[in-house]
C-alpha positions in Angstrom: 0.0 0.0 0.0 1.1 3.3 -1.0 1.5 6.1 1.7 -1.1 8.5 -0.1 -3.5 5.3 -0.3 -2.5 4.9 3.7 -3.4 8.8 4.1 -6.6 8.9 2.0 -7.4 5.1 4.4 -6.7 7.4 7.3 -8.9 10.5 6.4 -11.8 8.0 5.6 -11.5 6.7 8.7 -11.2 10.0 10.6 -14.1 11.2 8.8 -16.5 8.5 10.0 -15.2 8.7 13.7 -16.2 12.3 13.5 -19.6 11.4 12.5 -19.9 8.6 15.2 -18.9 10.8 17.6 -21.2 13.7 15.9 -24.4 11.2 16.5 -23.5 10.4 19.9 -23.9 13.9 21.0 -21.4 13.3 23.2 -21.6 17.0 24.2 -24.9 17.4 25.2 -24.4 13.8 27.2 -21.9 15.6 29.2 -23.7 18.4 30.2 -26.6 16.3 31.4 -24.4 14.0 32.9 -23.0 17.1 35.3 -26.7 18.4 35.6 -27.5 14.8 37.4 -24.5 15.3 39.4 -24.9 18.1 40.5 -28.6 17.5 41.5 -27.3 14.4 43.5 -24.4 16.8 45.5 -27.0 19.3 46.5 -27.9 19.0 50.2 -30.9 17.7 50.7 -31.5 15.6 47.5 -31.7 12.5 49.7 -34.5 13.8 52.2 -37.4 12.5 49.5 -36.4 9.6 48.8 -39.1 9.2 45.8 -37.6 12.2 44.0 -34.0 10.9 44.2 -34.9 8.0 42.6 -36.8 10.0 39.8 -33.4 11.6 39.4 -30.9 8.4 39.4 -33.8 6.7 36.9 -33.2 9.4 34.8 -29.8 9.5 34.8 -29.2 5.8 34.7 -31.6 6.2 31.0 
């Protein structure tokens, strides 16, 4: 295999990584993620119990 053959392989490659990565909205994940989080830190989230649990479900989806 030729190097430009490797490099054009490479780009391809790079190309649908970007668009797997562009599906996931791995972005949005994370700021939902740290929303959770920070609902579960906050004093007091574990006085109703039935609430908490809403939460964790939610996250855990």
């Amino acid at each position: 295999m030729e190097m430009y053959e490797i490099r054009a392989e490479i780009k391809k490659m790079s190309e649908r990584i970007e668009q797997f990565f562009s599906s996931l909205n791995v972005s949005a994940k994370e700021i939902e993620i740290k929303a959770f989080d920070d609902q579960m830190q906050a004093p007091g989230f574990w006085d109703d119990q039935r609430e908490a649990q809403v939460v964790i479900n939610a996250a855990n989806a």
